[in-house]
N, C-alpha and C positions, 0 to 999 in steps of 0.2 A: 504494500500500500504506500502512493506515494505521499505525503503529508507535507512536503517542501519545495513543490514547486512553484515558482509565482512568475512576472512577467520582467521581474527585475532580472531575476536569475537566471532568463533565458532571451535576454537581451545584451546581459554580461557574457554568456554561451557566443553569439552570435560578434560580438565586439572581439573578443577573445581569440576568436577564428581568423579574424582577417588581421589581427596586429600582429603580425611578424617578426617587426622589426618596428625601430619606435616610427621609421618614416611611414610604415602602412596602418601604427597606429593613429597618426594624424591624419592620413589620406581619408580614414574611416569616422576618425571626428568631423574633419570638413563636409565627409557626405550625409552623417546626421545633420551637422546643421544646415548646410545646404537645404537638407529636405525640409528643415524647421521653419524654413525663409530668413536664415540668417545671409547676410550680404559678406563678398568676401572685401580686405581691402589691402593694398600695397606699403608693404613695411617702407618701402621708400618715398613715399610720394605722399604728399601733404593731404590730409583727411579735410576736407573742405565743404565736403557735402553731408556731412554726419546730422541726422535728424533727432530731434526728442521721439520717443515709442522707438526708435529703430535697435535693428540687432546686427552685430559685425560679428567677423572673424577676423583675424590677420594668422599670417602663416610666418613663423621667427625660423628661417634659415631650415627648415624644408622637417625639423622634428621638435619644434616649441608650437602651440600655439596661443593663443589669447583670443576669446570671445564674450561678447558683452551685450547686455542690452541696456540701452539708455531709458530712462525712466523720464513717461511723458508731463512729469511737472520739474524734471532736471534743471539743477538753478544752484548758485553759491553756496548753499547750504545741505548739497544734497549729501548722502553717506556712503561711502564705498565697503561694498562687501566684496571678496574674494575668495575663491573656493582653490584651490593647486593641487594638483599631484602631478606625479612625473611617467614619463613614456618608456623610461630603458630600462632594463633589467639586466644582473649579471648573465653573460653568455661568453661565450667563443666568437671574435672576432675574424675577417680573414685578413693577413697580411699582402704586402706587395709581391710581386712575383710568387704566386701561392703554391707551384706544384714542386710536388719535392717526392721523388721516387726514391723506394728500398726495396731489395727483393724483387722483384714483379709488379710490387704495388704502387699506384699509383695516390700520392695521399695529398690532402693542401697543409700551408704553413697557414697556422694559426698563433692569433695571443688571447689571453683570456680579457676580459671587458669586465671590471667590478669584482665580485665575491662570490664564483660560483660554490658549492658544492661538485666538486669537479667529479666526484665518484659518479654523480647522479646521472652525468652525460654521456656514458659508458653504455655500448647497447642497445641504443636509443635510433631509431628512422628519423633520420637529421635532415633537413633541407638548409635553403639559401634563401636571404632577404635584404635587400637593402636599396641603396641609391649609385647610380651609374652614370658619371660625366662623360659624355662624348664629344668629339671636338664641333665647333661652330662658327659661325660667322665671324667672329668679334672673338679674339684669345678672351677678354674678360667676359663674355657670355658663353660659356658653353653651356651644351646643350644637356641639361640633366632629364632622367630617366628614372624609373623605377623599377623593380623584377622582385619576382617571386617564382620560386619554382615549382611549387605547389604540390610539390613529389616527392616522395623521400630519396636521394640520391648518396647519402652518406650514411657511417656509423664508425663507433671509436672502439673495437674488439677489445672486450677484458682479456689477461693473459691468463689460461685454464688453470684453476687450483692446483694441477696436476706438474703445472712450470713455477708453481708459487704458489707453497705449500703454508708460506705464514700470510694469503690473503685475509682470511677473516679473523686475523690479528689487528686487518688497520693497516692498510697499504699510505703511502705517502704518494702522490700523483706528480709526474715533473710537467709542468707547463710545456716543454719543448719536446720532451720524448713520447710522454705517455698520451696527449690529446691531441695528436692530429687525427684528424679522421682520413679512411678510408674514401676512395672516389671511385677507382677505378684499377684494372688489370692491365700493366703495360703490354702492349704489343708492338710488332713492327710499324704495322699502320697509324701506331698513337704517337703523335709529336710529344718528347718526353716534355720538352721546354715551355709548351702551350697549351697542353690539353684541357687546361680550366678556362682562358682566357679564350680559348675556340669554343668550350662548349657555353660561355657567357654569349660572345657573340652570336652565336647558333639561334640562342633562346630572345636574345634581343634584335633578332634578324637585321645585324649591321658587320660591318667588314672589322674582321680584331684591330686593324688599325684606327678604329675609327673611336676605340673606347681610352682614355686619357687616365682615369682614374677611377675608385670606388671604396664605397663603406657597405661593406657587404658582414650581415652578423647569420650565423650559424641557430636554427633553431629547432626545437622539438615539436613534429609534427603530431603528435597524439593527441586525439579530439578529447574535451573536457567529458566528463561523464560523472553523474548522481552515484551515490553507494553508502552502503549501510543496512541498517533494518529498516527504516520508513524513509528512504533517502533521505537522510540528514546531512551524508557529504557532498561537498562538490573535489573533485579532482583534475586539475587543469594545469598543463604549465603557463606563466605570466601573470599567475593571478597579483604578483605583486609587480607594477602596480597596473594593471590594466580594472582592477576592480574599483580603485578609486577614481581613474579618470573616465569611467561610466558613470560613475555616482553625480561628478561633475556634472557629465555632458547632459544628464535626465536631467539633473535638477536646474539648471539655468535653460531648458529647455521647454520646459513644463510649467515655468514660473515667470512673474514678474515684480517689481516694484513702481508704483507709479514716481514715485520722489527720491528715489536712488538710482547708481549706477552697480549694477550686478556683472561681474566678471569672473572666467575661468583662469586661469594658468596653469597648462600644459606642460611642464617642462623634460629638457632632456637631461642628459648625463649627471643625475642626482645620485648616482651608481659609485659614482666616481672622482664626486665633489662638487661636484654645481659650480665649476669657476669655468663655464665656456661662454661664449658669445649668446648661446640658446639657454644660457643654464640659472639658477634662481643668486647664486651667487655675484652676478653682474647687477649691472644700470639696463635692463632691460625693460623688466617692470615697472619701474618709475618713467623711464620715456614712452613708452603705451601708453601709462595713465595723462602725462601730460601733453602727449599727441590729438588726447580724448579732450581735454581739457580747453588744451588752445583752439581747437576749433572750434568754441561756443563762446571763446573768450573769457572766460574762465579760470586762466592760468595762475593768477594769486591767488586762489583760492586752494589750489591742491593741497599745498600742505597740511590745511588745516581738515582738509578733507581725508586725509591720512591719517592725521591723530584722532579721528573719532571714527574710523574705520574699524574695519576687523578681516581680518584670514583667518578661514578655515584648511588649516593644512592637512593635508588627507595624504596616510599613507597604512601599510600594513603591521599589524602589530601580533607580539608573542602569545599563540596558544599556550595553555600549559600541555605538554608530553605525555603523551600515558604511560610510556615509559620512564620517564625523567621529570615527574613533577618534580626531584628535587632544584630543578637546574631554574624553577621558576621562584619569584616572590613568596615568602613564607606565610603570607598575609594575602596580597594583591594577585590572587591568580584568577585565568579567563580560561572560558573553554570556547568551543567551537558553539555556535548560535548563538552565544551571550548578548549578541547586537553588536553596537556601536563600541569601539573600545577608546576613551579620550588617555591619553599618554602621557605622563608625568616624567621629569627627573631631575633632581637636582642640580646636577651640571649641564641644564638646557639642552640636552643634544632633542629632546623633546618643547617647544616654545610653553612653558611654564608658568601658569600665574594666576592664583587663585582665582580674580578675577576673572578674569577672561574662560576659564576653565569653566567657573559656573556660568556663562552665557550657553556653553554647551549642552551643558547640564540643563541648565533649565527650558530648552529647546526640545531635549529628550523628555522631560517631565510632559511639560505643556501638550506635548503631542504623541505622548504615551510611548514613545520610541525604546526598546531597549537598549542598555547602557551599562557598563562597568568601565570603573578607574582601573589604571594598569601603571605600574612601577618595577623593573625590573629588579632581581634580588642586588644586593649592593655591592656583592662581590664578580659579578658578572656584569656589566654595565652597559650592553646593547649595543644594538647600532645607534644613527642616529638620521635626522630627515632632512627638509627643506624648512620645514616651517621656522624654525628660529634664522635659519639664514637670510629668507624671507622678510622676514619680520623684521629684523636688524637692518636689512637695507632700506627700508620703506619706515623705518618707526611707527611700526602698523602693529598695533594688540593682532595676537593669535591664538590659536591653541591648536594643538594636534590629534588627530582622533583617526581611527580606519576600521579595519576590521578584526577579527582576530584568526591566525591562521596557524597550520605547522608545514614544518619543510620547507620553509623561508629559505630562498635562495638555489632549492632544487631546482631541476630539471625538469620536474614536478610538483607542485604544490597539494596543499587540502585546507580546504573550507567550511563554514558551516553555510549549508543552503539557504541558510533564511538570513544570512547575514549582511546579505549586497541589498536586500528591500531596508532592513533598518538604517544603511551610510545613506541610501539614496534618499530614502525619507528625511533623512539628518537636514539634506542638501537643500530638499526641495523648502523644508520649514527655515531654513539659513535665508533663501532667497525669495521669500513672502515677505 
């Protein structure tokens, strides 16, 4: 009997599917809100036609984005709410010149991207996803592209217990030896030097001369699937964070303010520090909001439109282990369907502050939303997010809140079912 399913959870399903790579995760935001009637508009070029009631998108260098609705009584006093999570995930990257033969086999060079659990990529029906520069008119415009192979074409063979007898001892994985994957069987017929860079151009029907460069990330193709006794879980890879940049995109989608401005942020490389040009750790965010601003003339106003603002930083947070509850909070622990999880810690790697905390809180009350406080134990001190980075550049009140999950960082994740209807509900009550 299934008792978990709802339309959030199979709208995350369906989101999940097509984000590959962070770039086809935005590809798939733009086309939500495209459907939504949101209007796209050019990072470079002066916002001049921006109306009260209207809703944009801007696209930040091809895997950020930012979407907004302006509020039709938008004026000097209005209130900026912000909802963030980020598009990348720890994965396998591919390197320049990617093919690299041993043996007969034909394998690519790889680096790893962020914090995998690198065990977890072992075994696994791997494809390719990313972004593909070809040459153009103008050296400074080339022609960017996107591909998916939509096939499994790779995998990374464990070595059989029988060659490494202390496997389930806890193997140590070496980044350059142990994960490259497998592509292919050298033969005479196979250009040892090219055989990646022909079979890209093959797939983008263009001459290999013609392709200049690429961010091409390595992914796991296994469809998300329900399980448990009444389906209580979900099992997907990406769920971190493709669950909170759904919750986003429903809830600024579904919603409006008549007297605020409501915006998302999309960000990339939070993987791996948020200090890029698309990343939350830059002046990105604050020149959006003031690109928003000066076009209604408005612009001495932001700042103070920032200090009475707020961010909702949305990302994934610690289930307790069924195996390892010890590894959790001795007091503060979560399990799967608890709801909403808001994140605490005292060294901010979580945006922290009583205040702001109970805004959350009482969002979750008001509208019956479930909710648990989460603190990680003090000798183990977590990762950490966007939202204080966030929040520090902007001196914007925050707090942090997501879902709660296990296998953080796998190659696979688990969730609780019912947990993506309470972030999104969280969202859609943030942007009333």
């Amino acid at each position: 009997m299934n008792l978990y399913t709802d339309n959030d959870l199979q709208t995350l399903a369906q989101t999940l599917h097509a984000s590959v790579s962070p770039y086809h995760c935005i590809l798939e935001a733009e086309r939500q809100l495209s459907e939504a009637g949101f209007l796209p508009l050019s990072l470079g070029n002066p916002w001049t036609k921006l109306k009260r009631g209207g809703s944009y998108f801007v696209n930040v260098f091809d895997s950020t984005l930012f979407a907004f609705r302006i509020g039709k009584e938008f004026r000097e006093t209005a209130s900026i709410r912000i909802a963030s999570a980020h598009t990348d995930w720890p994965c396998l990257k591919l390197k320049p010149s990617p093919e690299v033969s041993s043996e007969r086999y034909g394998k690519l060079n790889v680096e790893v991207y962020g914090g995998p659990i690198l065990s977890t990529w072992l075994d696994r029906p791997l494809s390719i996803a990313g972004k593909v520069c070809l040459k153009g008119n103008n050296p400074f415009s080339p022609k960017t592209v996107f591909v998916d192979f939509k096939r499994p074409l790779l995998t990374i063979p464990n070595l059989a217990i029988h060659m490494n007898r202390k496997v389930n001892d806890g193997v140590a994985l070496n980044p350059q030896s142990d994960m490259l994957p497998v592509l292919t069987l050298i033969t005479e017929a196979l250009d040892r030097e090219c055989y990646f860079i022909n079979l890209l151009a093959s797939e983008l029907k263009v001459m290999a001369g013609e392709i200049l460069d690429y961010e091409l990330y390595i992914y796991n193709t296994e469809q998300g699937t329900q399980l448990g006794l009444a389906n209580e879980f979900y099992s997907a890879p990406r769920l971190d964070n493709v669950t909170s940049v759904q919750a986003a995109l429903s809830g600024l989608v579904e919603t409006s303010r008549d007297d605020g401005l409501n915006v998302i942020a999309l960000y990339d490389n939070e993987e791996i520090g948020s200090f890029t040009k698309q990343g939350a750790d830059t002046a990105v965010t604050e020149r959006i909001l003031r690109k928003i601003y000066s076009s209604f003339g408005l612009t001495e106003f932001l700042d103070d439109a920032l200090f009475r603002g707020f961010l909702l930083s949305m990302d994934v947070a610690h289930a307790t282990h069924p195996n390892h509850g010890e590894r959790n909070d001795i007091k503060n622990k979560i399990m799967l369907n608890d709801g909403v999880v808001i994140k605490m810690a005292a060294r901010q790697s979580y945006a922290t502050d009583a205040r702001f905390v109970s805004v959350a809180e009482s969002l979750c009350l008001e509208n019956e939303i479930p909710y648990r406080k989460f603190s990680n134990r003090s000798d183990i001190p977590g990762g950490s997010t966007l939202g204080a980075i966030a929040s520090g550049k902007l001196n914007m009140p925050a707090v942090d809140v997501g879902i709660p999950m296990l296998a953080m960082h796998s190659a696979r994740e688990l969730m609780g079912s019912s947990d993506q209807k309470a972030l999104t509900d969280l969202c859609r009550a943030f942007f009333r």
